[in-house]
Biotite code that builds the C-alpha atoms (Angstrom):
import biotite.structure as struc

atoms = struc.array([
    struc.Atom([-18.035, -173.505, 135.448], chain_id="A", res_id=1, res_name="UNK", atom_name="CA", element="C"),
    struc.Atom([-18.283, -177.439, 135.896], chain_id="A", res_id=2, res_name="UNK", atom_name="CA", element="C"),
    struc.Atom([-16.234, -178.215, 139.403], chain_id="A", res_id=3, res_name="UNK", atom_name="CA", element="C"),
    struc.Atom([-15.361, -181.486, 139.990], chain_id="A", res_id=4, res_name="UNK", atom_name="CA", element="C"),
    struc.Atom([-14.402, -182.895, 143.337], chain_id="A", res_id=5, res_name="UNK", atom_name="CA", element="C"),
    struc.Atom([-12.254, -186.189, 142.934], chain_id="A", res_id=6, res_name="UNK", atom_name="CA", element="C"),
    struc.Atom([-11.903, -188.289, 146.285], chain_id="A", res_id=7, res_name="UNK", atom_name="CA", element="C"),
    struc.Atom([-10.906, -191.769, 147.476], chain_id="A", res_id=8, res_name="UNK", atom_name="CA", element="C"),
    struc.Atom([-12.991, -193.118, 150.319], chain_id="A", res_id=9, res_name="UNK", atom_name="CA", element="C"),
    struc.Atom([-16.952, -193.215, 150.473], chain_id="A", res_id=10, res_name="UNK", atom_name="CA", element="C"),
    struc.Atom([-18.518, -190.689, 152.794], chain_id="A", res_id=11, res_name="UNK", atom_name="CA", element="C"),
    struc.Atom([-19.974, -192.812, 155.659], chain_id="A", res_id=12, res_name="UNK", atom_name="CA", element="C"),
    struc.Atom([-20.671, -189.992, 158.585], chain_id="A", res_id=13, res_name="UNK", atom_name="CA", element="C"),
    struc.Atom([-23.928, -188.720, 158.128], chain_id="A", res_id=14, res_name="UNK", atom_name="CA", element="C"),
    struc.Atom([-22.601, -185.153, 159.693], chain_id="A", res_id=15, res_name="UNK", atom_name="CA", element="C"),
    struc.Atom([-20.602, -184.829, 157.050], chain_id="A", res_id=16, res_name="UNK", atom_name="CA", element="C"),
    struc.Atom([-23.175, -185.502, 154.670], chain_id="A", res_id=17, res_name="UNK", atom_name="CA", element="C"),
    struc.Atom([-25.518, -183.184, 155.533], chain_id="A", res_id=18, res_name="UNK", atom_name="CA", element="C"),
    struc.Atom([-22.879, -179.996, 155.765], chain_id="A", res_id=19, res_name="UNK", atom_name="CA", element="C"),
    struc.Atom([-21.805, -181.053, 152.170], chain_id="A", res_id=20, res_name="UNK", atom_name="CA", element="C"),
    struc.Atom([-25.359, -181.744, 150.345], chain_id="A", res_id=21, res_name="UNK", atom_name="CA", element="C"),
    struc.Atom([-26.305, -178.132, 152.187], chain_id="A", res_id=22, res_name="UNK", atom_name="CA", element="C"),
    struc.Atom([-22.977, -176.400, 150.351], chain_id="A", res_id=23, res_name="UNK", atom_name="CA", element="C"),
    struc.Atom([-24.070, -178.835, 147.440], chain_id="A", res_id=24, res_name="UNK", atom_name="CA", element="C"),
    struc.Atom([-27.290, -177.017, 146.801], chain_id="A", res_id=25, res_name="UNK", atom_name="CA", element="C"),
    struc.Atom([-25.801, -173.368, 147.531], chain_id="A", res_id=26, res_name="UNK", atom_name="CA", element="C"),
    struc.Atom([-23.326, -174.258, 145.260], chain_id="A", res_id=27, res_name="UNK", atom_name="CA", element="C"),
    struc.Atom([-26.137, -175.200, 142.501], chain_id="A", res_id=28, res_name="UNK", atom_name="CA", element="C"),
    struc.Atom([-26.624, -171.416, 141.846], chain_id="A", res_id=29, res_name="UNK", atom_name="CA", element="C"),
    struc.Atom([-22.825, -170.746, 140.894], chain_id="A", res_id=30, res_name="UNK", atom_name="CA", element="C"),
    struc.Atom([-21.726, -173.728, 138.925], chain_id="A", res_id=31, res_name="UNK", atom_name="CA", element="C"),
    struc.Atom([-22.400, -177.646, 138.459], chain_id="A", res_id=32, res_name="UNK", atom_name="CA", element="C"),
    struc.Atom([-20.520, -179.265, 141.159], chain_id="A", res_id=33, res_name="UNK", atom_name="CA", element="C"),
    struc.Atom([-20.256, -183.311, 140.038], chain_id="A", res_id=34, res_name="UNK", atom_name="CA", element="C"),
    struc.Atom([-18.624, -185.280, 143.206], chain_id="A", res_id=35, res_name="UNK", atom_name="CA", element="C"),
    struc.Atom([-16.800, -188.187, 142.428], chain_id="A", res_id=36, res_name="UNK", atom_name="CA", element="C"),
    struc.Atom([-15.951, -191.076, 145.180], chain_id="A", res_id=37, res_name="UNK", atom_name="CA", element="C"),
    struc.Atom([-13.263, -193.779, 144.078], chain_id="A", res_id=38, res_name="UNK", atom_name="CA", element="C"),
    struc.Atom([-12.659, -196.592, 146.468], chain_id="A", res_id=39, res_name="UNK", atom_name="CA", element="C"),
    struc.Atom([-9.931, -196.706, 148.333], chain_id="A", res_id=40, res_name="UNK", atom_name="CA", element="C"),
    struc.Atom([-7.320, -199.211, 148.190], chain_id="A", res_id=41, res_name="UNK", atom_name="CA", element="C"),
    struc.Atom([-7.638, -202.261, 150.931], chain_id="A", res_id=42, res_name="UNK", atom_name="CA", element="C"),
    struc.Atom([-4.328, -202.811, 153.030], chain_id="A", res_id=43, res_name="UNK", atom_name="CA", element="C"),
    struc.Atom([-3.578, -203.668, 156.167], chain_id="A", res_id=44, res_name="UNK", atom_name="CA", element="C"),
    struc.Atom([-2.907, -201.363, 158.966], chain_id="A", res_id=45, res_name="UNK", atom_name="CA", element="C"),
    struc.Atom([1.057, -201.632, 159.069], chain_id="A", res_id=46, res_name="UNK", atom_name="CA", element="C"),
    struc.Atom([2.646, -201.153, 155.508], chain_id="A", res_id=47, res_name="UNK", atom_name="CA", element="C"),
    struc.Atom([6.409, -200.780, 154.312], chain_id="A", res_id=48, res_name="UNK", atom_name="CA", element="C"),
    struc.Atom([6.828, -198.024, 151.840], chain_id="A", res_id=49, res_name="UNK", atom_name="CA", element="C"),
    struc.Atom([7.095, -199.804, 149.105], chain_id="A", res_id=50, res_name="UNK", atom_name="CA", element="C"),
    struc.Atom([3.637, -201.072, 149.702], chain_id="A", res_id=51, res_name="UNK", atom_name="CA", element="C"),
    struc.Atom([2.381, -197.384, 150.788], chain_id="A", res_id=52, res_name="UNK", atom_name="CA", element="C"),
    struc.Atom([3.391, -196.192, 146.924], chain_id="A", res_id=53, res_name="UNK", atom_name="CA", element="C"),
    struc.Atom([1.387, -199.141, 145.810], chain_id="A", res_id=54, res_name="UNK", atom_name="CA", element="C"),
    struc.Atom([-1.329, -198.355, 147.741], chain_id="A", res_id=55, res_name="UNK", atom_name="CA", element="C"),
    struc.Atom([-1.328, -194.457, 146.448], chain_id="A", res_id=56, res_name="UNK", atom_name="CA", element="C"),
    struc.Atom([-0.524, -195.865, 142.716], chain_id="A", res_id=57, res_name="UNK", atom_name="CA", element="C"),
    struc.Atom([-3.745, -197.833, 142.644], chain_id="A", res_id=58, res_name="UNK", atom_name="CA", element="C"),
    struc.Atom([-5.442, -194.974, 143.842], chain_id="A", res_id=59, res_name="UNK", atom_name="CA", element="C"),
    struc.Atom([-4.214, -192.258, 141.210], chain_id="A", res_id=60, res_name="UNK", atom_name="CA", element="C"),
    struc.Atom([-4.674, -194.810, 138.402], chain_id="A", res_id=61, res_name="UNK", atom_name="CA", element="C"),
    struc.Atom([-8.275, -194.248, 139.528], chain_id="A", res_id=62, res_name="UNK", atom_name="CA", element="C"),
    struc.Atom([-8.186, -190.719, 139.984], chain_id="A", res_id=63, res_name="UNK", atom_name="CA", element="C"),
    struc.Atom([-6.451, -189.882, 136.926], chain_id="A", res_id=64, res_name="UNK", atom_name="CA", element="C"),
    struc.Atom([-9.000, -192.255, 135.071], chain_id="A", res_id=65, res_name="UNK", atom_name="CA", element="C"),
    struc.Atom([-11.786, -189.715, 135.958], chain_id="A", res_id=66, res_name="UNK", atom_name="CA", element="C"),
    struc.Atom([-9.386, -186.485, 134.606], chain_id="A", res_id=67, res_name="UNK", atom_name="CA", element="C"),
    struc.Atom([-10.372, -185.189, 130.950], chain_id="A", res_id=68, res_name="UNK", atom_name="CA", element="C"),
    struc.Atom([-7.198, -183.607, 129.357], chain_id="A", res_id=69, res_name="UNK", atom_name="CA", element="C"),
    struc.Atom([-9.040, -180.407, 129.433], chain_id="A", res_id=70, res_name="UNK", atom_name="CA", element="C"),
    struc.Atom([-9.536, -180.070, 132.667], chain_id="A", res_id=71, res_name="UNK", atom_name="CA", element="C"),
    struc.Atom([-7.471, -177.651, 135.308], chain_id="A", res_id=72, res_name="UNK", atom_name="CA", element="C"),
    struc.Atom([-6.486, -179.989, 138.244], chain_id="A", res_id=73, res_name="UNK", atom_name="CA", element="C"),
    struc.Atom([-5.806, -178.327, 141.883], chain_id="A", res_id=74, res_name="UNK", atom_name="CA", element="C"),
    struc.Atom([-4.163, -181.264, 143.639], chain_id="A", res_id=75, res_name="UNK", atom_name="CA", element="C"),
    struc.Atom([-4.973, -180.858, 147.958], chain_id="A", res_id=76, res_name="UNK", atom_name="CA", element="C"),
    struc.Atom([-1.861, -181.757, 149.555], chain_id="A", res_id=77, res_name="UNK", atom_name="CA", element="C"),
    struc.Atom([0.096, -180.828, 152.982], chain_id="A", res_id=78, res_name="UNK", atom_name="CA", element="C"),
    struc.Atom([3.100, -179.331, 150.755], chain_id="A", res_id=79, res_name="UNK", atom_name="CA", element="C"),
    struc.Atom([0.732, -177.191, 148.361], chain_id="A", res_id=80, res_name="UNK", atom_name="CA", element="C"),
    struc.Atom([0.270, -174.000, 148.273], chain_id="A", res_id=81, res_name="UNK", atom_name="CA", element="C"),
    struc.Atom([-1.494, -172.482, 150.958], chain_id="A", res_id=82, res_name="UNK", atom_name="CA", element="C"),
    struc.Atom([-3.942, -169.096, 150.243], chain_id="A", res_id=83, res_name="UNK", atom_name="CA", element="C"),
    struc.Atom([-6.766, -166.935, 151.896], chain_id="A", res_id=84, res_name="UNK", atom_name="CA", element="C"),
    struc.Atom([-10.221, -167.581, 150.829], chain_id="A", res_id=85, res_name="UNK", atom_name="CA", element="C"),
    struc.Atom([-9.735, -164.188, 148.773], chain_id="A", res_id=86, res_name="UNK", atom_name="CA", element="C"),
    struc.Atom([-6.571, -165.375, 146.621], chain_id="A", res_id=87, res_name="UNK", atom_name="CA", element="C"),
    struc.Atom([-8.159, -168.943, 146.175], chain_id="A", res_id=88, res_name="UNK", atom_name="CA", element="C"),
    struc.Atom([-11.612, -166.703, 144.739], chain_id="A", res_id=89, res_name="UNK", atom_name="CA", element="C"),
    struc.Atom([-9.156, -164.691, 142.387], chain_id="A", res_id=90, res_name="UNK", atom_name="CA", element="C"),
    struc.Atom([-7.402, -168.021, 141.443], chain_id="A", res_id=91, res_name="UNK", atom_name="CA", element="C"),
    struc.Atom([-10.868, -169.459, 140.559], chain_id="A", res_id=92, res_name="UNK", atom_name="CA", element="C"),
    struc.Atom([-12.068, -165.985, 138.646], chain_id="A", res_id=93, res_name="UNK", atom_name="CA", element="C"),
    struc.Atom([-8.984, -166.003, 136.985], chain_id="A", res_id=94, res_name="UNK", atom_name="CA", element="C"),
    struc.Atom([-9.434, -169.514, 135.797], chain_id="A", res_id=95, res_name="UNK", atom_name="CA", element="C"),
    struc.Atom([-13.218, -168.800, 134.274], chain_id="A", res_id=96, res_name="UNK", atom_name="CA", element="C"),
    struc.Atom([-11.679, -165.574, 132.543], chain_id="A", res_id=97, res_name="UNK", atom_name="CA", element="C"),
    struc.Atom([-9.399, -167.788, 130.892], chain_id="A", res_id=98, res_name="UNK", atom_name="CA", element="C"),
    struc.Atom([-11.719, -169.928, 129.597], chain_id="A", res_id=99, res_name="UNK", atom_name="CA", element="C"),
    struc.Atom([-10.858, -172.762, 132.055], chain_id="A", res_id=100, res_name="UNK", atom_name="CA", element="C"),
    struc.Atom([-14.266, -173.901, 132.524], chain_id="A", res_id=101, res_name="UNK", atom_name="CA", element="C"),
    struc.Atom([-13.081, -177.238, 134.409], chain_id="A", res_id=102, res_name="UNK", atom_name="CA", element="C"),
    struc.Atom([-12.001, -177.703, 137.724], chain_id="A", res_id=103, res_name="UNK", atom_name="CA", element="C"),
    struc.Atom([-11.381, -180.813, 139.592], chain_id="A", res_id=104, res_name="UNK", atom_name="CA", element="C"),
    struc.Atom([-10.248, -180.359, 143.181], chain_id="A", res_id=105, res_name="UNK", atom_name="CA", element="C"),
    struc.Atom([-8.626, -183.965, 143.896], chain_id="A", res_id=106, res_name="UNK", atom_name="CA", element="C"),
    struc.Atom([-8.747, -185.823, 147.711], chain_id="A", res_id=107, res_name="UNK", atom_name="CA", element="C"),
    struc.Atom([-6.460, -188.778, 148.413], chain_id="A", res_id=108, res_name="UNK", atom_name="CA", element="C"),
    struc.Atom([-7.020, -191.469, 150.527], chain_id="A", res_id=109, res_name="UNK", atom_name="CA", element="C"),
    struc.Atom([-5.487, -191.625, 154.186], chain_id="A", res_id=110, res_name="UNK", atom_name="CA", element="C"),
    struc.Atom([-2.001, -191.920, 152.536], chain_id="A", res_id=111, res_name="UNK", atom_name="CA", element="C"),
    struc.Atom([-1.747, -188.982, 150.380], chain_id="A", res_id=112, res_name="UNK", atom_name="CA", element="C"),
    struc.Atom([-1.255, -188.503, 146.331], chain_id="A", res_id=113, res_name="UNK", atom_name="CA", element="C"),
    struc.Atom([0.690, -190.750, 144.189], chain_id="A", res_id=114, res_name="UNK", atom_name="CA", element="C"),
    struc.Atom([3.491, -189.237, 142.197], chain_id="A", res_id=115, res_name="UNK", atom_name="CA", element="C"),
    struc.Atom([1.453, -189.418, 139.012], chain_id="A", res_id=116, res_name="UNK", atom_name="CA", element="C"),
    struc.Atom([-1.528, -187.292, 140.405], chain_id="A", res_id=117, res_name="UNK", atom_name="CA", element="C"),
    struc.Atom([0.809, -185.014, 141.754], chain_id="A", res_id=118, res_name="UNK", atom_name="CA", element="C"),
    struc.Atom([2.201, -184.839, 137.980], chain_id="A", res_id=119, res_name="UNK", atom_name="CA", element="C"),
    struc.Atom([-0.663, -184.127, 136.578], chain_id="A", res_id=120, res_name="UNK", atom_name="CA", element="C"),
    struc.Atom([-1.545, -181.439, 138.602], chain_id="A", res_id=121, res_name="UNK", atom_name="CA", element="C"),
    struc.Atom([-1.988, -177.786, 137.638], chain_id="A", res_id=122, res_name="UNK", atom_name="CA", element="C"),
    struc.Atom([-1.742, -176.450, 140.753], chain_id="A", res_id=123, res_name="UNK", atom_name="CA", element="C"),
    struc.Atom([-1.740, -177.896, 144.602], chain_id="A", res_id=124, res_name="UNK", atom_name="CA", element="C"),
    struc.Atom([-3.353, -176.232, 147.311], chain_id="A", res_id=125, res_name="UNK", atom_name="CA", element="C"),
    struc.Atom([-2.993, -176.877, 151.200], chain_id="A", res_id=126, res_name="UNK", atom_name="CA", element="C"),
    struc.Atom([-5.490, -175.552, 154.113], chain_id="A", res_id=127, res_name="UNK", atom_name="CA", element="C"),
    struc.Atom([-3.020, -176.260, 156.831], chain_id="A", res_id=128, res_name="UNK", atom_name="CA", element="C"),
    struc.Atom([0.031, -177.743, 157.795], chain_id="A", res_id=129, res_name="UNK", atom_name="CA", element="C"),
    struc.Atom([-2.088, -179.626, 159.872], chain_id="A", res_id=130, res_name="UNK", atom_name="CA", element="C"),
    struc.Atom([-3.348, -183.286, 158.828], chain_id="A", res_id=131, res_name="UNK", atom_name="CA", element="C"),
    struc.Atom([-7.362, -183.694, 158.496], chain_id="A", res_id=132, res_name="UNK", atom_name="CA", element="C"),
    struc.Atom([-9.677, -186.351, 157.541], chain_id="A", res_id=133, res_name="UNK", atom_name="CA", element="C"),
    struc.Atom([-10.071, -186.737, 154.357], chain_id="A", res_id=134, res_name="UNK", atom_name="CA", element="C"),
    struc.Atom([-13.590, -186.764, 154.192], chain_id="A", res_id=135, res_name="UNK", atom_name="CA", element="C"),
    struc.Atom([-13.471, -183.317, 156.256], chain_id="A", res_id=136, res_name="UNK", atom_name="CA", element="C"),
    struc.Atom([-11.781, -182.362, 153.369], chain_id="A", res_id=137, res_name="UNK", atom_name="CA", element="C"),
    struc.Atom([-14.985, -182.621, 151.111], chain_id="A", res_id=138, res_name="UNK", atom_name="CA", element="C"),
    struc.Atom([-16.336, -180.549, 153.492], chain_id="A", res_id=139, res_name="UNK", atom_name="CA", element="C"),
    struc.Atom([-13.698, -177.888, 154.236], chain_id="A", res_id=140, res_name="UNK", atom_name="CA", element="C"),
    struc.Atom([-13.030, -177.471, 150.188], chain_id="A", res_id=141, res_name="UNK", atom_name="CA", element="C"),
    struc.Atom([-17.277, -176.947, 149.170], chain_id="A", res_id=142, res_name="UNK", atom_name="CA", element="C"),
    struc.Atom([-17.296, -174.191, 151.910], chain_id="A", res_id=143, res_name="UNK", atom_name="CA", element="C"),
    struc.Atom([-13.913, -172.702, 150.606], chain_id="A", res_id=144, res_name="UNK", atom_name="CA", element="C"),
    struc.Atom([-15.267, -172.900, 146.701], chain_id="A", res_id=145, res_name="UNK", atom_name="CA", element="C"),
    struc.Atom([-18.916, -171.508, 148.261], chain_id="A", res_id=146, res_name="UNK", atom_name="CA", element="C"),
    struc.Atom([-17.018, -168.630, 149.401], chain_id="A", res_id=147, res_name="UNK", atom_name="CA", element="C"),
    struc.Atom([-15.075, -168.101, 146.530], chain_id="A", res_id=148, res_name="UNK", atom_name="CA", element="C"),
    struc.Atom([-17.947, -167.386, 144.651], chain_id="A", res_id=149, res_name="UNK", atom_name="CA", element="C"),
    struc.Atom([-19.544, -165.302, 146.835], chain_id="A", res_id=150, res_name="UNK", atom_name="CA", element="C"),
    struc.Atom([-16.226, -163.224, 146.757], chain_id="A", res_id=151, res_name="UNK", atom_name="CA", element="C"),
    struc.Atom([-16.143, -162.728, 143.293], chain_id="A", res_id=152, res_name="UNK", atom_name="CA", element="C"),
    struc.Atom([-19.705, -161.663, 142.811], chain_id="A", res_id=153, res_name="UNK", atom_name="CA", element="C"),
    struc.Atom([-19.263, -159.356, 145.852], chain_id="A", res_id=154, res_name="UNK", atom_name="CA", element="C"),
    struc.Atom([-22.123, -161.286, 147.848], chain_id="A", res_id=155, res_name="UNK", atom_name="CA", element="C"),
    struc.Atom([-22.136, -160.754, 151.787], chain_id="A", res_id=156, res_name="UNK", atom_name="CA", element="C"),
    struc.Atom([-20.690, -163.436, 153.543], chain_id="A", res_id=157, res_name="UNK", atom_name="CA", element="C"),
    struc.Atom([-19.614, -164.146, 157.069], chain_id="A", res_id=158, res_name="UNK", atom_name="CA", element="C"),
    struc.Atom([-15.460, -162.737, 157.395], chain_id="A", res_id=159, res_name="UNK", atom_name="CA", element="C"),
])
């Protein structure tokens, strides 16, 4: 399975990098994670609306620039679906039995998904109601898809 991660923003926090390069390498055994960092659009702090969707427009013109046709799209997103680390496992077995061999998992920026990206997602999945960092979200997401795998294969793992 080839699992892409698709996010706006480069990781700065070193923290952050260290927890993902270590699910990055347990990862290595299950399937070739690729993770793919767009830059985020500049704006100032205070924005209208109107300026917020062109802020999130420039964004998914990126991210949808770095989607093949073939490839299943989970958008993250407040309003998606949320699930338990067992039903997003089954989703992702359930995927590779149907010969959906990529995955891209795609991260906005601070603002969210534009309307496009939301389009052309398959599927949209939510953690929380809460808000997080974005770039917790890398984070969050490799441990989630780490478990998954070690779900399906029936490999111990801390409940």
């Amino acid at each position: 399975m080839n699992i892409s991660v698709i996010t706006i923003g480069k990781l700065k926090e070193k923290y952050l990098k260290q927890g993902i390069n270590e699910y990055l390498k347990r990862l290595s055994a299950y399937a070739k994670i690729d993770i793919i960092e767009l830059p985020d659009e500049k704006a100032p702090e205070q924005l209208s609306d109107a300026e917020m969707e062109q802020v999130k427009n420039k964004e998914g013109e990126r991210i949808i620039g770095k989607i093949s046709d073939d490839t299943h799209v989970i958008a993250l997103a407040i309003e998606g679906k949320q699930r338990s680390s067992e039903e997003l496992a089954k989703e992702m077995d359930r995927l590779a039995t149907y010969g959906k061999s990529k995955i891209a998992f795609v991260i906005g920026g601070s603002l969210g998904l534009s309307e496009d990206v939301m389009k052309r997602a398959n599927d949209t999945l939510s953690f929380s109601r809460m808000t997080f960092p974005h770039q917790l979200m890398k984070l969050i997401l490799l441990e989630q898809v780490y478990r998954g795998f070690r779900i399906n294969r029936g490999e111990p793992y801390h409940k």
